[in-house]
Residue frames as a rotation matrix with the C-alpha (Angstrom) as fourth column:
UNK 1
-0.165 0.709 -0.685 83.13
-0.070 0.685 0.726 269.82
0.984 0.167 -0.063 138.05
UNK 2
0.131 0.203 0.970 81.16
-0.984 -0.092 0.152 269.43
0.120 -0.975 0.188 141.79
UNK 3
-0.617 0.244 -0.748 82.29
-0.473 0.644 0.601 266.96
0.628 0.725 -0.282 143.34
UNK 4
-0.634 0.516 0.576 79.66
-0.436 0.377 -0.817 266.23
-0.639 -0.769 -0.014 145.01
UNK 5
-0.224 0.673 -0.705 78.10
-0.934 -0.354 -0.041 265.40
-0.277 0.650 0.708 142.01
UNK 6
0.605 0.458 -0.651 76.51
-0.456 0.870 0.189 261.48
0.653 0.183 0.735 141.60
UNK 7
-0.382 -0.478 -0.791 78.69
0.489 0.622 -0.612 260.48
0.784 -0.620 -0.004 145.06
UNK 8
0.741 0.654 0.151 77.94
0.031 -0.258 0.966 260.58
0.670 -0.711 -0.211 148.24
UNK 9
0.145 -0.903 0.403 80.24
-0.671 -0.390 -0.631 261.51
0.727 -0.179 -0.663 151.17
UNK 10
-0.798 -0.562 -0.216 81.58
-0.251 0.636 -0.730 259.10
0.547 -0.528 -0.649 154.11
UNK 11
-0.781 0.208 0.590 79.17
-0.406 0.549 -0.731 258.54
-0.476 -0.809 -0.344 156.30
UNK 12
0.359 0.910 -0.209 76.36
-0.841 0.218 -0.495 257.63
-0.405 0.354 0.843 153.71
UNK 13
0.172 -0.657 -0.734 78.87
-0.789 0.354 -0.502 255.46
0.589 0.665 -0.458 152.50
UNK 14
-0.960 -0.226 0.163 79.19
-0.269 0.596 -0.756 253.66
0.074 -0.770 -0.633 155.68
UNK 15
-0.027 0.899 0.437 75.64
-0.696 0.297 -0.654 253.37
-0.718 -0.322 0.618 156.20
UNK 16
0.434 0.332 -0.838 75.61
-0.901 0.174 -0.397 251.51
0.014 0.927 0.375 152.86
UNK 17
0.079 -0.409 -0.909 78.27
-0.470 0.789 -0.395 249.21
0.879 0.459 -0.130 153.81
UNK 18
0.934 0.285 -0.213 76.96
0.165 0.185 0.969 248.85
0.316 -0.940 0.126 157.17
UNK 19
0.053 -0.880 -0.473 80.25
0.974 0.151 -0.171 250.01
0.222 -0.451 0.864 159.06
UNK 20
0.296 0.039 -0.954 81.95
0.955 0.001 0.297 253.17
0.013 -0.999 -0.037 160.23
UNK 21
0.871 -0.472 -0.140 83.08
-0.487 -0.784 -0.385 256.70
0.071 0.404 -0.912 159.06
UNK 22
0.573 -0.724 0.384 86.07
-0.613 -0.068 0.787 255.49
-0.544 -0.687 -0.483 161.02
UNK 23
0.153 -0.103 0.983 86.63
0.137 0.987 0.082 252.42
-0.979 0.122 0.166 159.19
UNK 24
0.531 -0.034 0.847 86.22
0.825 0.246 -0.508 253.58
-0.191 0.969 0.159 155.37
UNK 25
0.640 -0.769 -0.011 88.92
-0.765 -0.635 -0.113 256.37
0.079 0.081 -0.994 156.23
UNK 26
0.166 -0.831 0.530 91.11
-0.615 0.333 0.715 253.92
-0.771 -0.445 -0.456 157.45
UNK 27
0.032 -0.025 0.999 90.58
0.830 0.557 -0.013 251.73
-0.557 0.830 0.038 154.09
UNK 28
0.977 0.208 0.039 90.32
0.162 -0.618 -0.769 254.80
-0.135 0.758 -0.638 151.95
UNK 29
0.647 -0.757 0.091 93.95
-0.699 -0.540 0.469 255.53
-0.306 -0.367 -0.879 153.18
UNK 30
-0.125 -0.629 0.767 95.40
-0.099 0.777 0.621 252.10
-0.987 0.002 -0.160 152.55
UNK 31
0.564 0.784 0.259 93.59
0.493 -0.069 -0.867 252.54
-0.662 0.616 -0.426 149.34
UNK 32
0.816 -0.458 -0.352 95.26
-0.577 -0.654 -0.489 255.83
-0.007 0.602 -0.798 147.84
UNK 33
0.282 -0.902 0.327 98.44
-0.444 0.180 0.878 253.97
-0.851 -0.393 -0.350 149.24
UNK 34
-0.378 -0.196 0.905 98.10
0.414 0.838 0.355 251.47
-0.828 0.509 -0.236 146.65
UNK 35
-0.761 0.082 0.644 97.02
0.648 0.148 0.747 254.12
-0.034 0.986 -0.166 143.82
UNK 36
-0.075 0.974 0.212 93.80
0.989 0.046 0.137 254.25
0.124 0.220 -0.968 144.24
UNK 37
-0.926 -0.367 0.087 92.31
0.377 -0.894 0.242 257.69
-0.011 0.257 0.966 143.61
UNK 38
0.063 0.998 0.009 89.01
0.962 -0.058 -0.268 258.97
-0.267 0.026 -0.963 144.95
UNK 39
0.064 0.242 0.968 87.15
0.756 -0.645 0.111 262.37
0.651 0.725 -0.224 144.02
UNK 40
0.048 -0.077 -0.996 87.87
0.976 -0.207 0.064 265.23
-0.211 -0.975 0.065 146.76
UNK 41
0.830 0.447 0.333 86.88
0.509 -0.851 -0.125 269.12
0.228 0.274 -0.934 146.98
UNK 42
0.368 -0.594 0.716 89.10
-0.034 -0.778 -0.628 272.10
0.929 0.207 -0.306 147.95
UNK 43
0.598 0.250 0.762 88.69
-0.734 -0.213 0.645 270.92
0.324 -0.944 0.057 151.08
UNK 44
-0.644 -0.329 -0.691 90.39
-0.552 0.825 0.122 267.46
0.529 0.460 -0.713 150.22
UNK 45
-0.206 0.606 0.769 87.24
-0.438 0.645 -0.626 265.32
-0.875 -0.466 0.133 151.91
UNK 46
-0.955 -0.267 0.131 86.67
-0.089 0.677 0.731 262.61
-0.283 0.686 -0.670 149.89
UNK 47
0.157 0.981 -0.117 83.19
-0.776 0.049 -0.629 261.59
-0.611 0.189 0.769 147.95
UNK 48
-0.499 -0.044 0.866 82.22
-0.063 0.998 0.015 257.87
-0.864 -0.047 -0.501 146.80
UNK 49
-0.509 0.205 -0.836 81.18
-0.860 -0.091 0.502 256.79
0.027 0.975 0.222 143.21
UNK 50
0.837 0.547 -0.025 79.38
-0.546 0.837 0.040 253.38
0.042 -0.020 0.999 142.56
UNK 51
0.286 -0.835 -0.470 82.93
0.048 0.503 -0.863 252.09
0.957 0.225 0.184 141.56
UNK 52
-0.684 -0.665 0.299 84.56
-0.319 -0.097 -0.943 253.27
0.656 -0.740 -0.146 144.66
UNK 53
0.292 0.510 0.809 81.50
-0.920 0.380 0.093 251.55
-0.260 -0.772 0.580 146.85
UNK 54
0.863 -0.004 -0.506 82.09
-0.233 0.885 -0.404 248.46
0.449 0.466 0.762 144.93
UNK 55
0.169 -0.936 -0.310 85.86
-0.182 0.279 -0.943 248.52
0.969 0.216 -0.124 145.65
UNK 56
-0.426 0.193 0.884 84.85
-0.890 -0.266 -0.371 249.47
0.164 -0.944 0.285 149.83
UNK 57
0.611 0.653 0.446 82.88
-0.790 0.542 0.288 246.57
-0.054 -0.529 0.847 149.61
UNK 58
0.621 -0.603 -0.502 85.17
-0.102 0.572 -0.814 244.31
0.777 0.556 0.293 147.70
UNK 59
-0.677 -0.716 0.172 87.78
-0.105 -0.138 -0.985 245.45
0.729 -0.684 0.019 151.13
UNK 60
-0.289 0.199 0.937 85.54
-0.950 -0.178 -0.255 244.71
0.116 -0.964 0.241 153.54
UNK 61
0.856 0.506 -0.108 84.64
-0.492 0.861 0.131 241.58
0.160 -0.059 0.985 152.38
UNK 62
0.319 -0.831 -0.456 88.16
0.277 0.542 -0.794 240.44
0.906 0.127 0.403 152.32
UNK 63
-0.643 -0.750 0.155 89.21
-0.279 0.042 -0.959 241.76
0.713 -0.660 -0.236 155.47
UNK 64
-0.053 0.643 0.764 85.86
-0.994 -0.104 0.018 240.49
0.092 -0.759 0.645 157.60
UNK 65
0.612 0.784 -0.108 85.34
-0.788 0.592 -0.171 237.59
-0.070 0.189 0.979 155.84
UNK 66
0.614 -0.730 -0.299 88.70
0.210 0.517 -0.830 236.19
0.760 0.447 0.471 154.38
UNK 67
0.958 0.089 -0.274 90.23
0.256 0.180 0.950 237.65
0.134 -0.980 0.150 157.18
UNK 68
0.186 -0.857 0.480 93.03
0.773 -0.174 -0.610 239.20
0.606 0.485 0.631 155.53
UNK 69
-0.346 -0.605 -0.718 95.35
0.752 -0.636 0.173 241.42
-0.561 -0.480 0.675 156.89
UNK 70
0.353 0.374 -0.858 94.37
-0.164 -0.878 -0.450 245.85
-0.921 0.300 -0.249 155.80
UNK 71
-0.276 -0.633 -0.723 97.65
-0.804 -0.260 0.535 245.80
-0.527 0.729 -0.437 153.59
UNK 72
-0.925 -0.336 0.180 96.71
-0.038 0.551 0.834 242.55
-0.379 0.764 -0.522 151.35
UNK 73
-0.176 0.920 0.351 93.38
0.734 0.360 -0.576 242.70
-0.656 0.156 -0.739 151.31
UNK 74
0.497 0.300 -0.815 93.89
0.036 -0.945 -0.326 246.35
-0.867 0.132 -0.480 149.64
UNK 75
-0.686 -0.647 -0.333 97.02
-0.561 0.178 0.809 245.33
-0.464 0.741 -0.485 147.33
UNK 76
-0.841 0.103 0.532 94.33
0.398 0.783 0.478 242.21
-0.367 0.613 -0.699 145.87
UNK 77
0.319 0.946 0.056 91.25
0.546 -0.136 -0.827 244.60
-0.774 0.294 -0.560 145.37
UNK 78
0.499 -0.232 -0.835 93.37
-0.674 -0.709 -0.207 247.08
-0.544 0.666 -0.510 143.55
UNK 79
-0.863 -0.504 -0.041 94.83
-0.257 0.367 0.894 244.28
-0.436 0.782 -0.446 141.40
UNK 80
-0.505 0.743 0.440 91.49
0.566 0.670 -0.480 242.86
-0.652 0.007 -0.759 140.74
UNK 81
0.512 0.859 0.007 90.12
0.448 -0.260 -0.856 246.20
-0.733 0.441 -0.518 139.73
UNK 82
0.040 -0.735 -0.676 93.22
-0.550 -0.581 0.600 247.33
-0.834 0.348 -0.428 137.60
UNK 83
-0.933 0.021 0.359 92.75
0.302 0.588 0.751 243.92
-0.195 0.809 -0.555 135.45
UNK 84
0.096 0.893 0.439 89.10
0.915 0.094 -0.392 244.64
-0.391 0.439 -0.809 135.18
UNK 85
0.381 0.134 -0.915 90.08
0.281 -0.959 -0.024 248.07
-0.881 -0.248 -0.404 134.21
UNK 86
-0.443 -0.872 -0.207 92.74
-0.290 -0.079 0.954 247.12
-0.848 0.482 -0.218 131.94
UNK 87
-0.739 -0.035 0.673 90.51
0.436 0.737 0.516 244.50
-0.514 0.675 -0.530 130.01
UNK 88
0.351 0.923 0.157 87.27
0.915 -0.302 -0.266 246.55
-0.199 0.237 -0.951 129.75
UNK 89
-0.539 -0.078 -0.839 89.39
-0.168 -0.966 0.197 250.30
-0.826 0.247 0.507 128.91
UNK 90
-0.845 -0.367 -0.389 88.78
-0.246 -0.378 0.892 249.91
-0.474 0.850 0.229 125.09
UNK 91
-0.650 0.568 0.505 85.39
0.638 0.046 0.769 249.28
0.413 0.821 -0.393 125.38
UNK 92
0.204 0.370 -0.906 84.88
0.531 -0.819 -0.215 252.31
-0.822 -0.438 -0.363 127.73
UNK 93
-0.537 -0.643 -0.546 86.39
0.235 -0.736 0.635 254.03
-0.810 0.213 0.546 124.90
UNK 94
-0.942 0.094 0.322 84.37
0.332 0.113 0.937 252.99
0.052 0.989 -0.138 122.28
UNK 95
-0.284 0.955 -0.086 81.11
0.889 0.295 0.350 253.56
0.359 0.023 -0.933 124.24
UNK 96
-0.213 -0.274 -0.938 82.44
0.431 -0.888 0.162 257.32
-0.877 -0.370 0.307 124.87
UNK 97
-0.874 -0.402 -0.272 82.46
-0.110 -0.381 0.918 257.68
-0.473 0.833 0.289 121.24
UNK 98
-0.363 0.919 0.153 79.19
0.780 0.210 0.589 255.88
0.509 0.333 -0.794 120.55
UNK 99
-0.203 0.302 -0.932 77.99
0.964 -0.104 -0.244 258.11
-0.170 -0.948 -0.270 123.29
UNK 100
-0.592 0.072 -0.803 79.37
-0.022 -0.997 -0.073 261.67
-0.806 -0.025 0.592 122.36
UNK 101
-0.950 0.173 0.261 78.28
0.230 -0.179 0.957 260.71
0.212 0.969 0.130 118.63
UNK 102
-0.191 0.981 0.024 74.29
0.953 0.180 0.243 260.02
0.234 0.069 -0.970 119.66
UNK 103
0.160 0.632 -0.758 74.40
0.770 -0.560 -0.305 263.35
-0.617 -0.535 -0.576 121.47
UNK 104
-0.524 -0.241 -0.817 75.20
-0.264 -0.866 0.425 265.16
-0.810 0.438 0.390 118.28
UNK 105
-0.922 0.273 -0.273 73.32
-0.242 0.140 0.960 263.30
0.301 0.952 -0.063 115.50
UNK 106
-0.642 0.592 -0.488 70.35
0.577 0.792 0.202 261.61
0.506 -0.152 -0.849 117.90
UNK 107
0.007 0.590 0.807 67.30
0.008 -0.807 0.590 263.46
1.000 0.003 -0.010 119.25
UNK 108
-0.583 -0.133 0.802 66.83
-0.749 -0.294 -0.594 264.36
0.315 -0.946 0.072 122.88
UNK 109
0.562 0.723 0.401 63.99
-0.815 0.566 0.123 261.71
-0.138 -0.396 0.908 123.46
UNK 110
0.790 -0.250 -0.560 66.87
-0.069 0.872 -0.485 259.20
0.610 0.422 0.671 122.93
UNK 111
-0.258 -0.871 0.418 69.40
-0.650 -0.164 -0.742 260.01
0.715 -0.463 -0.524 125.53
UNK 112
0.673 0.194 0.714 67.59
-0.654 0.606 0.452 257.84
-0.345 -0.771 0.535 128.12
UNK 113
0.917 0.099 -0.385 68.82
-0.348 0.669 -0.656 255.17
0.193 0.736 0.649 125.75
UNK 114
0.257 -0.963 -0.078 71.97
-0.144 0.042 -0.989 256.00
0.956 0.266 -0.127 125.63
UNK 115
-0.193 -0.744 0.640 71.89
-0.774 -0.286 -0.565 256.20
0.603 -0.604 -0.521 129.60
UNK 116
0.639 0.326 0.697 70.57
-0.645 0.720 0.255 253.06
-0.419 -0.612 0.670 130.02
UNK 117
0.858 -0.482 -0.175 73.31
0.108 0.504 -0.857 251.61
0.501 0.717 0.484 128.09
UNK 118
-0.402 -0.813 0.422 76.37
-0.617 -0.100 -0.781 253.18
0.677 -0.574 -0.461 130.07
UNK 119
0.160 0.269 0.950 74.19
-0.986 -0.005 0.168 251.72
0.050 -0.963 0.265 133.37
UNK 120
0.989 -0.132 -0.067 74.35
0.114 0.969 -0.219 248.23
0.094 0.208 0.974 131.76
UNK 121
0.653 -0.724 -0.221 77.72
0.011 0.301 -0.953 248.67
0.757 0.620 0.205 131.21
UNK 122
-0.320 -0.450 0.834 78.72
-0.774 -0.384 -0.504 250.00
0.547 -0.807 -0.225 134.51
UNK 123
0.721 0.516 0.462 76.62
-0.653 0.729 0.204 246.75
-0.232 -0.449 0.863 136.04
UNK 124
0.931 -0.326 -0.165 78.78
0.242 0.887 -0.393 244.49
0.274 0.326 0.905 133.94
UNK 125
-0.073 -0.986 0.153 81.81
-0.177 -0.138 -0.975 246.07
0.982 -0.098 -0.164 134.70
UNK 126
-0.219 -0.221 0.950 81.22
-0.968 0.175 -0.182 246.16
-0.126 -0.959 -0.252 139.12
UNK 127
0.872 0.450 0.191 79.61
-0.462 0.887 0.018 242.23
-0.161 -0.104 0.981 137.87
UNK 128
0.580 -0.788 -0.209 83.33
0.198 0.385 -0.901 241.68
0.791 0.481 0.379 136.32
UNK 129
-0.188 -0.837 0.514 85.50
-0.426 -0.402 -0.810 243.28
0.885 -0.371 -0.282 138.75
UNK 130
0.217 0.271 0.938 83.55
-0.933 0.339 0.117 241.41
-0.286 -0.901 0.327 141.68
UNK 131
0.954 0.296 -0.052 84.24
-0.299 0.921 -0.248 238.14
-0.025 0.252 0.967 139.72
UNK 132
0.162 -0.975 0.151 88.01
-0.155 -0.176 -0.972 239.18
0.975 0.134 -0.179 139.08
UNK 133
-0.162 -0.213 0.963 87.93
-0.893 -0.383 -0.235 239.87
0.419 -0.899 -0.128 142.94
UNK 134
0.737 0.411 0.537 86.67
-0.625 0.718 0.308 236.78
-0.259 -0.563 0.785 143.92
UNK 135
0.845 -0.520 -0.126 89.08
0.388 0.759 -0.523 234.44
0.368 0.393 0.843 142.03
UNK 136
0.077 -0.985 0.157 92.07
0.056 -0.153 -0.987 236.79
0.996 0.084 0.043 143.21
UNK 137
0.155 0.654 0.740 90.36
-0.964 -0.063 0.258 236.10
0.216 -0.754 0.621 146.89
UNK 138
0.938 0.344 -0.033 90.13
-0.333 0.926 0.180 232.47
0.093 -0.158 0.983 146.39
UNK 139
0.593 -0.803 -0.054 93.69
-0.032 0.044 -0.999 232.64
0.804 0.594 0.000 145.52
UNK 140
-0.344 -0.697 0.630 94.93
-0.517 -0.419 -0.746 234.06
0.784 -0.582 -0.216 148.30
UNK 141
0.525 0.680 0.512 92.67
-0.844 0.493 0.210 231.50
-0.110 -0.542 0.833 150.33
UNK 142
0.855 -0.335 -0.396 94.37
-0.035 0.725 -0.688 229.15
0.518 0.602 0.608 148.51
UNK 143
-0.097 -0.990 0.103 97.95
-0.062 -0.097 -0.993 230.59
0.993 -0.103 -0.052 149.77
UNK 144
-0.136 -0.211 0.968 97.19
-0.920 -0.337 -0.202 231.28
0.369 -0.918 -0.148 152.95
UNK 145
0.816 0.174 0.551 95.95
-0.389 0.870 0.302 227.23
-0.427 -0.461 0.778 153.60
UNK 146
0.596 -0.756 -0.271 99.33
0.185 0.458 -0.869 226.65
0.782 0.468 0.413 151.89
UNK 147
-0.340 -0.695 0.634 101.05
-0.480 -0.451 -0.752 228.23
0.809 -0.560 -0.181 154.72
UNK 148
0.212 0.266 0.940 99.00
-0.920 0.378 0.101 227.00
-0.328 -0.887 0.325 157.64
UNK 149
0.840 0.305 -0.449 99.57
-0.476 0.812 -0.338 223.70
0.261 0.498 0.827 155.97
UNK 150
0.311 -0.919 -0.243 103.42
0.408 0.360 -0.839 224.32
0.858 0.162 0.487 156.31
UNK 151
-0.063 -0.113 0.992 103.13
-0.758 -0.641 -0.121 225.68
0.649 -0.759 -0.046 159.59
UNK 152
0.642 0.654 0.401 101.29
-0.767 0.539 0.348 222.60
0.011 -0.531 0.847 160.76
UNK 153
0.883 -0.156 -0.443 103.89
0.009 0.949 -0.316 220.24
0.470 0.275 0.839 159.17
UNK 154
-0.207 -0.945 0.253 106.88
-0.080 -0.241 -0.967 222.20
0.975 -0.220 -0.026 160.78
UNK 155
0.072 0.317 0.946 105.21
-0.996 -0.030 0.085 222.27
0.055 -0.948 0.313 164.11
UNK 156
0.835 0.500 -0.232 104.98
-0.541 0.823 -0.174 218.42
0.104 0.271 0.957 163.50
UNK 157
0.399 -0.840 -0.367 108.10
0.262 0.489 -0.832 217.49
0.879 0.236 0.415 162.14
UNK 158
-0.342 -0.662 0.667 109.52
-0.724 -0.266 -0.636 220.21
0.598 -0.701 -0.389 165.61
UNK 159
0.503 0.783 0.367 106.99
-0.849 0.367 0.381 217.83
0.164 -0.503 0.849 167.90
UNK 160
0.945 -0.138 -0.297 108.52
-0.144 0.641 -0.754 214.93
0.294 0.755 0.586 166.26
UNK 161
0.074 -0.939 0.336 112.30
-0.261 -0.343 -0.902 216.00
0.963 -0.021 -0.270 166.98
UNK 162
-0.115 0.375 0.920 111.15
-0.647 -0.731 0.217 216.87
0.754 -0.570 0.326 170.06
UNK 163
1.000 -0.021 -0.016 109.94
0.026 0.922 0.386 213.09
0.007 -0.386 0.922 170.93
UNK 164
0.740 -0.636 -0.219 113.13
0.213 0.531 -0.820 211.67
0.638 0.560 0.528 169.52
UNK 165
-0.198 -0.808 0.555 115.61
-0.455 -0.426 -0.782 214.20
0.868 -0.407 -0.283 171.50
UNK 166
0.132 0.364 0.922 113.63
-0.963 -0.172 0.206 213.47
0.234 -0.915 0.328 174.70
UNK 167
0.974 0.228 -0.014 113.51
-0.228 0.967 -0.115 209.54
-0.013 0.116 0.993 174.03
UNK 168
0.188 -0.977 0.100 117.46
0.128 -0.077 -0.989 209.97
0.974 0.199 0.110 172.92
UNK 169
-0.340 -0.607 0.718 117.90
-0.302 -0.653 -0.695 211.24
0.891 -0.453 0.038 176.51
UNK 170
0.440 0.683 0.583 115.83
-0.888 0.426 0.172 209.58
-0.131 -0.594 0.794 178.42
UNK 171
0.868 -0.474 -0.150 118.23
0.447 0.876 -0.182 205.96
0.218 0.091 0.972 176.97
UNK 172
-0.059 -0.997 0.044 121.35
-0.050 -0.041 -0.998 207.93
0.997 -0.061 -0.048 177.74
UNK 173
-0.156 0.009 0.988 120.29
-0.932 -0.333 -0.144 208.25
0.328 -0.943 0.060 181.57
UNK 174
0.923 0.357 -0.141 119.31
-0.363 0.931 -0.021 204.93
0.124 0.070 0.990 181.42
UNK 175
0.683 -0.611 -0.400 122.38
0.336 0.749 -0.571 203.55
0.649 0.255 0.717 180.50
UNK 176
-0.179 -0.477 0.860 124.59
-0.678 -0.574 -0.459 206.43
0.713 -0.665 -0.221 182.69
UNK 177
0.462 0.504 0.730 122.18
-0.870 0.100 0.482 205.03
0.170 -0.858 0.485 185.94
UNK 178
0.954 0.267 0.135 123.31
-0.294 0.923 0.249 201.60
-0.058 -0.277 0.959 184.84
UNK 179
0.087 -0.991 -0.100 127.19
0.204 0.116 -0.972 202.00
0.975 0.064 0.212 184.18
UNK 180
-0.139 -0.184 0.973 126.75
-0.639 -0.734 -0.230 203.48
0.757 -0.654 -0.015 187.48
UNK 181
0.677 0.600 0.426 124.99
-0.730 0.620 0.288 200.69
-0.092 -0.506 0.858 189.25
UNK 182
0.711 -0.565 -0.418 127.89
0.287 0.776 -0.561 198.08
0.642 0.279 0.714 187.41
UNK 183
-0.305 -0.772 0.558 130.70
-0.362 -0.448 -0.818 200.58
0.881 -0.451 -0.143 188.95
UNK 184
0.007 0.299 0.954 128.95
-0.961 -0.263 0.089 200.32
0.278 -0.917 0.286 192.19
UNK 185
0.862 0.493 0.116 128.35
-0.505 0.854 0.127 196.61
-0.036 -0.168 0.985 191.99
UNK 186
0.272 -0.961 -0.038 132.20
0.706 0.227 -0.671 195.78
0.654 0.156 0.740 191.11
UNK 187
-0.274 -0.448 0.851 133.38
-0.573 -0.635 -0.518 197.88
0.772 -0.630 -0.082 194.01
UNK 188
0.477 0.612 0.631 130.94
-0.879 0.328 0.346 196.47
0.004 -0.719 0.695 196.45
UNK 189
0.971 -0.211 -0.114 132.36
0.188 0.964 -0.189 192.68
0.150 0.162 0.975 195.19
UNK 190
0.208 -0.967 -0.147 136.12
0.005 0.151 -0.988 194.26
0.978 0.205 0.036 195.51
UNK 191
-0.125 -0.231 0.965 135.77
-0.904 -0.375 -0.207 195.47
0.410 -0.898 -0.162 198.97
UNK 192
0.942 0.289 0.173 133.48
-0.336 0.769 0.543 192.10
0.024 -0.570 0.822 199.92
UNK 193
0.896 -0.427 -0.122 136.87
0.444 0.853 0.275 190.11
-0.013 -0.300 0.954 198.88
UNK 194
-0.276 -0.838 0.471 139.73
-0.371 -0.359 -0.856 192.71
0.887 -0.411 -0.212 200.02
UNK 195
0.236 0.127 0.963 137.79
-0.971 0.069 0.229 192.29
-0.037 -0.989 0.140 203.42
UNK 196
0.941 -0.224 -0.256 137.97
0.288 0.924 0.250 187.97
0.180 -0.309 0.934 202.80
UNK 197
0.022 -0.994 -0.108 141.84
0.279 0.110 -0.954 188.30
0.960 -0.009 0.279 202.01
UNK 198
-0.430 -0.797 0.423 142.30
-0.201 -0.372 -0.906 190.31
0.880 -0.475 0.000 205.00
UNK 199
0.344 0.479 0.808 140.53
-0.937 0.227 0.264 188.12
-0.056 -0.848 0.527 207.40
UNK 200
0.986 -0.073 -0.147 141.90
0.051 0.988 -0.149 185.33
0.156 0.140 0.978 205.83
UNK 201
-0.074 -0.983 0.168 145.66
0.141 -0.177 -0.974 186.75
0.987 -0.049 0.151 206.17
UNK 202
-0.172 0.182 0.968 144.77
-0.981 -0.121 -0.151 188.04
0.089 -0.976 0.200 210.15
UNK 203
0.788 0.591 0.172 143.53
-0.615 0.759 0.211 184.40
-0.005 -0.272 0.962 210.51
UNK 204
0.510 -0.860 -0.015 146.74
0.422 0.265 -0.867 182.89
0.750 0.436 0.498 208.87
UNK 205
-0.247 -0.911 -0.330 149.08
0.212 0.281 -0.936 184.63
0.946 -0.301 0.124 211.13
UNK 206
0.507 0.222 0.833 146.73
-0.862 0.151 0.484 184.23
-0.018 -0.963 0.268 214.21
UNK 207
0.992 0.005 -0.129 147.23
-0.012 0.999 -0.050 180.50
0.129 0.052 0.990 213.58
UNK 208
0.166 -0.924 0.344 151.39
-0.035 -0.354 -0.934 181.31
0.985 0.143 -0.091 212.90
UNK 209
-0.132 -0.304 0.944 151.16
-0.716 -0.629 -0.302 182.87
0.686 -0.716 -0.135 216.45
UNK 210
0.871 0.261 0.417 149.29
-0.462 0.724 0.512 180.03
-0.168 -0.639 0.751 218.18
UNK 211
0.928 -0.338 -0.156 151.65
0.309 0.934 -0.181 177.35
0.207 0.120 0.971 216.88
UNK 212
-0.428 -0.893 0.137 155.01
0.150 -0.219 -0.964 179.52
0.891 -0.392 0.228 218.01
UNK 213
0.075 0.623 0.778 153.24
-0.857 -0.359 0.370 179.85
0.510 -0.695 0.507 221.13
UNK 214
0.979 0.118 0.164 152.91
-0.180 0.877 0.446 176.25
-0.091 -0.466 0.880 221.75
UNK 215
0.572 -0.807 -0.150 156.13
0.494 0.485 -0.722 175.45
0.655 0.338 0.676 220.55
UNK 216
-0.349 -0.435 0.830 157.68
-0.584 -0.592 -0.555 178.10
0.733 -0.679 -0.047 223.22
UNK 217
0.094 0.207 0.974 155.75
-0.995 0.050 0.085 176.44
-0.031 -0.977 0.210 226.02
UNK 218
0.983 0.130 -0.131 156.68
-0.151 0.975 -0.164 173.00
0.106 0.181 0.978 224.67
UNK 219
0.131 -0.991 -0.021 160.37
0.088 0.033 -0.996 174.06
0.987 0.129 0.091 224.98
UNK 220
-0.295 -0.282 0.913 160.25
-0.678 -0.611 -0.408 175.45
0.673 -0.740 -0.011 228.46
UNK 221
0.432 0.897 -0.091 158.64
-0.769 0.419 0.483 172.40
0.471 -0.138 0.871 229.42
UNK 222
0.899 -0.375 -0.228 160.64
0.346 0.925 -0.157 170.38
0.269 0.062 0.961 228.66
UNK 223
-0.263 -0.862 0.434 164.06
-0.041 -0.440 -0.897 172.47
0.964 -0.253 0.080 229.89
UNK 224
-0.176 0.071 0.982 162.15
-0.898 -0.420 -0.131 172.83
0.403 -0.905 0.138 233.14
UNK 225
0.747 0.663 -0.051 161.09
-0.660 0.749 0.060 169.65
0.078 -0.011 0.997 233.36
UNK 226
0.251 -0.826 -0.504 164.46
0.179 0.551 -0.815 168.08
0.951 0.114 0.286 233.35
């Protein structure tokens, strides 16, 4: 089979999703990572179905818009389209079978029919798999304001600590400054009255001296004085 057949190759592909060659390699790659399987010649260059544009878009909306990171935004399209795959296999199957049957029992001027039937079906399926996507989108919208949520409250609660430690330390210096200030203030009052005592003792035995003093010249007085 060619494929080049109903796909188109990277850079029409980019035009389509406004963006870059550059850009839907680098998603094609995260892409295969997770599974995914495009169509590729002998050459191994890759070529784009309707499905695989859907899914390109489906990854660019999530990483431009949602802002997801390459790696989740790829892991939630390929879950998205694996459930829509999963739920809608067994009526691909059945409309293979309706399909092969018309082109053996049903004239040629009826095949349009039949291919305007697969086209519906292929609508409803990229209309499902873009609805699947969205809800497994919203989800992860969901988680990710769960986290900033608990980011915000831990930043808080650290903020919070943060006061408390500072406020905790800020009354121990306090109180340090002021045991210090008592110490200083009861020293100051011991020295004031070591210094009385020992002016009051130096006074005391000035006085002592004076009064043997007199008494010496009250003796000699009187001896000479006779």
């Amino acid at each position: 089979m060619d494929a080049k057949q109903d796909t188109i190759n990277a850079e029409e592909m980019a035009k389509r999703l406004n963006t870059t060659s550059s850009n839907i390699r680098k998603w094609c790659i995260e892409l295969e990572k997770h599974g995914y399987e495009f169509v590729k010649d002998n050459r191994k260059k890759r070529y784009y179905s309707i499905t695989d544009q859907s899914l390109l878009s489906n990854l660019k909306y999530a990483i431009q818009e949602r802002k997801l990171p390459l790696e989740i935004a790829a892991m939630t399209v390929i879950k998205g389209f694996n459930r829509n795959r999963s739920s809608s296999g067994t009526q691909e199957e059945h409309l293979k079978k309706e399909e092969n049957n018309r082109e053996l029992s049903v004239p040629q001027e009826h095949n349009n029919h039949t291919t305007d039937t697969v086209l519906n079906t292929m609508k409803n399926q990229f209309e499902q798999q873009q609805s699947i996507n969205d809800k497994l989108l919203e989800m992860l919208d969901h988680y990710k304001s769960a986290l900033d949520d608990s980011e915000n409250r831990r930043q808080s609660e650290q903020e919070h600590m943060n006061k408390q430690l500072k406020e905790l330390e800020e009354r121990l210096a306090d109180r340090i400054s002021q045991q210090i200030s008592n110490r200083d203030k009861e020293m100051m009052e011991y020295i004031r009255s070591s210094q009385k005592q020992q002016q009051a003792h130096l006074l005391e035995l000035a006085a002592t001296h004076q009064n043997e003093e007199e008494q010496k010249k009250g003796f000699f007085a009187r001896l000479f004085g006779k």
